[in-house]
N, C-alpha and C positions, 0 to 999 in steps of 0.2 A: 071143708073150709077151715083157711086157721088161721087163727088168733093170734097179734102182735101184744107179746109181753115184755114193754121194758124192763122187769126186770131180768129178763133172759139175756140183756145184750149184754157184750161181752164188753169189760170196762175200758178206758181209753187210756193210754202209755199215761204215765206224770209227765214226761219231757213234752209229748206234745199236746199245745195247748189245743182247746178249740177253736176252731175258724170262728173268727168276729165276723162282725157284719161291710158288705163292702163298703160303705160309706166310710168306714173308718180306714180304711187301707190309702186314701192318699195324707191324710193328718199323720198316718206313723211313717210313710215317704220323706215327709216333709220333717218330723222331727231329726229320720235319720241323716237328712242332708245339713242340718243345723250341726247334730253332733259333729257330722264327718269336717265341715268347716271350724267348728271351735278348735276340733284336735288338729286341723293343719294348722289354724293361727297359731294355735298354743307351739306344735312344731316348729313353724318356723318364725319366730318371736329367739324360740331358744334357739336358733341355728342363728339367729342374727346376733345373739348376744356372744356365743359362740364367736364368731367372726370377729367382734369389738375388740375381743380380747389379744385374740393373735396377732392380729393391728398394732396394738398396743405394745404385744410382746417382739415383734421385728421391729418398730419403733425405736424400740429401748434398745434392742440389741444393735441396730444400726448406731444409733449414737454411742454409745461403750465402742463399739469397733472402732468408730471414728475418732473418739478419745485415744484408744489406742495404735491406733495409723498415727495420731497428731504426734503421738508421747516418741513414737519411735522415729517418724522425719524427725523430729528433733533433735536426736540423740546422734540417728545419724547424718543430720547439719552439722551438727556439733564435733563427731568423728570427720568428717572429711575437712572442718575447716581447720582442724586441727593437723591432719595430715597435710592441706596446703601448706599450712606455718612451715611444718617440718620439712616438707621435701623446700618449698623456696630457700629456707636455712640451706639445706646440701646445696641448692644449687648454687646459691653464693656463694657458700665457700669454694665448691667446684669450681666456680670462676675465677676467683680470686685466686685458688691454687696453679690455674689454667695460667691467668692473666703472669703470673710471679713467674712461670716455668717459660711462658714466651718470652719475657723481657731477660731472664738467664740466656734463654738459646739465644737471642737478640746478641747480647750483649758476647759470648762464646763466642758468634757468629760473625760478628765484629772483629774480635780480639783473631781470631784463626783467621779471616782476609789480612788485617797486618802483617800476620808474622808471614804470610805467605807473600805479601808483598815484600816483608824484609827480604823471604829467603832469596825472592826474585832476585832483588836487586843484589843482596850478595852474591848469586850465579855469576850475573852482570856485572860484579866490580873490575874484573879485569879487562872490561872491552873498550873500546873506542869506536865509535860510527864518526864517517866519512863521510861529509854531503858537498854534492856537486860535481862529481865523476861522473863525464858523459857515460851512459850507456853503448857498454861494448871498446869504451878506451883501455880495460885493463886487460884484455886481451884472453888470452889461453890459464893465464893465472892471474887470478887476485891477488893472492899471496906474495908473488913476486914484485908485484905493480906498487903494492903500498909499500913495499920496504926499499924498492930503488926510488920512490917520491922522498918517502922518509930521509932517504939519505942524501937525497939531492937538494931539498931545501930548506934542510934542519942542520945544524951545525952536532952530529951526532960523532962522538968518537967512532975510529974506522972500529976497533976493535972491540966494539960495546956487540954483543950478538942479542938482539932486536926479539927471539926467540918469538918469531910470530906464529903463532898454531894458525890454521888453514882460515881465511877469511871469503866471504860470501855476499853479495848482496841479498838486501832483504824484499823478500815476499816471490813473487810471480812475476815477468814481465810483465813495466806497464806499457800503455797504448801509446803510440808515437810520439801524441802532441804531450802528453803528459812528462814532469820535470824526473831527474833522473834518480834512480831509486838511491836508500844511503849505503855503504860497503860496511858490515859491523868485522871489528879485525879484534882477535881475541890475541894478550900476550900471556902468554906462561907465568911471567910475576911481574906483581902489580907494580912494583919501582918503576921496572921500563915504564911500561903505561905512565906511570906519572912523571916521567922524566920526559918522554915526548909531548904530555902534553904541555908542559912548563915551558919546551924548549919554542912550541907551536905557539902558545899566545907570548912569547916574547917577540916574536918575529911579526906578530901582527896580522900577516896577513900572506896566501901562499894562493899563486896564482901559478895556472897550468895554462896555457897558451891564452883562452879568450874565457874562461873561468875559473871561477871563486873558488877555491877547495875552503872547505870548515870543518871541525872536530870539533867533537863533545863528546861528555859520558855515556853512556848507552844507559839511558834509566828505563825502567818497566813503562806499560802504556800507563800506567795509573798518577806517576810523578811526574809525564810530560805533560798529562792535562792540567794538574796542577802548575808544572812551568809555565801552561801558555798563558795565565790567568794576568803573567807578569808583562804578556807582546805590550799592551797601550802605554804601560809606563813606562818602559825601558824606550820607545820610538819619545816618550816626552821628556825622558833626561839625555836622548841620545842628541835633541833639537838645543837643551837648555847646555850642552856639553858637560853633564854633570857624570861622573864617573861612579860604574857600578857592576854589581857580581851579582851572581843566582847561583848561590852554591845550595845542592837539591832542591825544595819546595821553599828557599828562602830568596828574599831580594837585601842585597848591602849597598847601599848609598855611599859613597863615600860626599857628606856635605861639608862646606868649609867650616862647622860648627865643630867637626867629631865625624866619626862613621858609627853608623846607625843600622841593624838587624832588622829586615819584617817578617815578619810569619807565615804573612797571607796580603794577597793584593787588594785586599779592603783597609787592612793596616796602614799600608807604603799608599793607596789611594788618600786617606784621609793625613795623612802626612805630606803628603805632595800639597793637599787641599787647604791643609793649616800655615803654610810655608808661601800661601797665594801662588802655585804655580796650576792654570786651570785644566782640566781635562775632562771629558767626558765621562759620565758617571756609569752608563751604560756597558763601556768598555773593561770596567776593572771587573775584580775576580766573579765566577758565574756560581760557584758555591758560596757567597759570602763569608764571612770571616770565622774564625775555628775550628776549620776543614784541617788546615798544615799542621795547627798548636796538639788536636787530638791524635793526629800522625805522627809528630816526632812523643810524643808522649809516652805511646804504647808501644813504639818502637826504641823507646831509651836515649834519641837522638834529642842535645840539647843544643837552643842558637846558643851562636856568640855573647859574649859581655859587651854591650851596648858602648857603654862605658871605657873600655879598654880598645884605642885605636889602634895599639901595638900587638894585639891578639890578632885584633882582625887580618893585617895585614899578615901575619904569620898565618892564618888559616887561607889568605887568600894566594898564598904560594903555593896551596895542597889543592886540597878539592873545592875550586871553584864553580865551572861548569858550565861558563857562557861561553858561547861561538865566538871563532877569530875574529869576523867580521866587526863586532862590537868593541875590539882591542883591548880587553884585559888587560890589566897589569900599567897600563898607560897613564897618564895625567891628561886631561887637557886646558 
C-alpha cells in the first residue's frame, strides 16, 4: 500500500498559474470583454481624431487651390483682355489700311475708265454715223453710196478727194419692224470730216426720196447716254424756237441775254426753270448733276466762256454735234 507524500510531487511551471475555482471564470470573462471594449474605444476615438484632421487638412488645401485657380483666372482675364485690346487695335488699323487702299483702287479705277473713255472717243474722232438709210438702200457698197450721197447733196469741190476708208453699218441685222441701223463712215483726216459736217448743218437738212438722212459725231456709248439726258430740253427749246448746240456732254443756248454753256441737264434744267420756261422734272438728266463737270475734268476738256458769245460761235463752227434735223447753225 502507498502512501501520498506532497512533498514528493513534483513542483508546478512559474508561468502556469493554478486553476482557480470555477465560479470565478465568468468574473475574468467578463473583465476580459470590458478591457477588449475599452481598447476599441480608445482605438477608434484615435481613428476618429485621426480622420478630423485629414478633413481639415483637404479643407485647407482645397481653399489654397482655389485661392490659386482664382490668382491665375485672373491673370489670365487680364492676358486675354489685354490681347483683345491688341488684336481689335490691328484690326482697325487693318481696316482703315483696307478701307484707304479701296478708295485708291476706287478712285485708279475711276481715273483708267476715263482715259479709256478718252482713248475711245479719240479712235472715234474721225467718224461720222449716218441715221435713216433704209436698210439694204446702199447696195453692194457702203462706201460708195455715202460718197455719191455726199457729193450729190453737199456743195463739195469736185476735186476735194473725200478719202473715205471702208464704211459699215452697225451691229447685226435688225428685225423688219425695227428703224434702220446708223452707217458709221470713217475719213482718213479729220478736216474732211469736219468739213462735211459744217457743209451738212449748213444745208439743214438732206432728204433721200421719203427720208430724213442725219449726221452726227460717232461718240462712245458712254457720251451718248450722257447726250440723251439733253432729249426733254432740247424738244422744249425746239417748241419755244430757241436755238441750240450739244457739243459733246454739253448743251449751248443761244438766249437773247448772251449764249450760255451747261455742263449737265440738271444745270440747263434749273436754268430753263429760273427763266419760267416749265418742264417736267422727271425728264431731265437721270445721273443728276456733276456726272459731265467730273468728265471733262479728268479728261482736260474745258466748257466754253460763258461770257464770250464770239467764242461760242467760233466753237460752234467746229465741233458742235447735234443732228441736221434740229438746224444748227440757224437762227429762228
Amino acid at each position: 500500500m502507498y502512501c501520498f507524500n506532497e512533498s514528493m510531487s513534483p513542483p508546478l511551471p512559474k508561468h502556469v498559474e493554478p486553476q482557480k475555482n470555477d465560479k470565478d471564470a465568468p468574473a475574468a470573462k467578463a473583465n476580459m470583454r470590458s478591457n477588449q471594449a475599452n481598447d476599441n474605444a480608445a482605438g477608434v476615438g484615435a481613428e476618429s481624431a485621426g480622420t478630423n484632421m485629414d478633413s481639415e487638412g483637404i479643407f485647407k488645401a482645397t481653399d489654397e487651390l482655389k485661392a490659386v485657380l482664382k490668382g491665375d483666372n485672373a491673370k489670365l482675364q487680364q492676358n486675354i483682355d489685354h490681347l483683345g485690346h491688341e488684336i481689335n487695335g490691328k484690326l482697325d488699323s487693318i481696316a482703315t489700311d483696307v478701307q484707304g487702299l479701296a478708295e485708291q483702287v476706287d478712285e485708279q479705277q475711276r481715273k483708267t475708265q476715263f482715259k479709256v473713255l478718252d482713248l475711245e472717243s479719240r479712235s472715234r474722232r474721225n467718224n461720222v454715223r449716218v441715221f435713216g438709210v433704209p436698210e439694204g438702200q446702199e447696195g453692194n457698197s457702203t462706201t460708195q453710196y455715202i460718197e455719191t450721197l455726199l457729193r450729190s447733196q453737199l456743195q463739195i469741190p469736185e476735186d476735194l478727194d473725200l478719202k473715205i476708208q471702208p464704211a459699215h453699218r452697225t451691229e447685226s441685222k435688225p428685225p423688219p419692224d425695227s428703224p434702220p441701223r446708223a452707217i458709221i463712215v470713217n475719213f482718213l483726216e479729220f478736216s474732211t470730216k469736219e468739213k462735211i459736217l459744217r457743209e451738212v448743218w449748213k444745208k439743214g437738212k438732206i432728204q433721200v426720196g421719203s427720208s430724213n438722212i442725219h449726221f452726227d459725231h460717232d461718240h462712245a456709248p458712254e457720251i451718248v447716254k450722257k447726250r440723251r439726258e439733253y432729249i426733254a430740253i432740247k424738244k422744249v427749246l425746239k417748241v419755244k424756237g430757241i436755238r441750240f448746240q450739244t457739243p459733246f456732254t454739253n448743251i449751248r443756248i443761244y438766249w437773247e441775254s448772251g449764249t450760255r454753256t451747261y455742263s449737265s441737264a440738271w444745270e440747263a434744267y434749273n436754268e430753263l426753270k429760273r427763266r419760267g420756261i416749265q418742264m417736267e422734272e422727271s425728264a431731265t438728266a437721270d445721273g443728276g448733276p456733276g456726272a459731265e463737270s467730273r468728265l471733262r475734268e479728268l479728261l482736260g476738256w474745258q466748257p466754253a466762256n460763258n461770257s464770250s458769245a464770239a467764242e461760242s460761235e467760233k466753237q460752234a463752227a467746229g465741233f458742235s454735234g447735234e443732228h441736221v434735223r434740229v438746224k444748227i447753225g440757224r437762227t429762228t
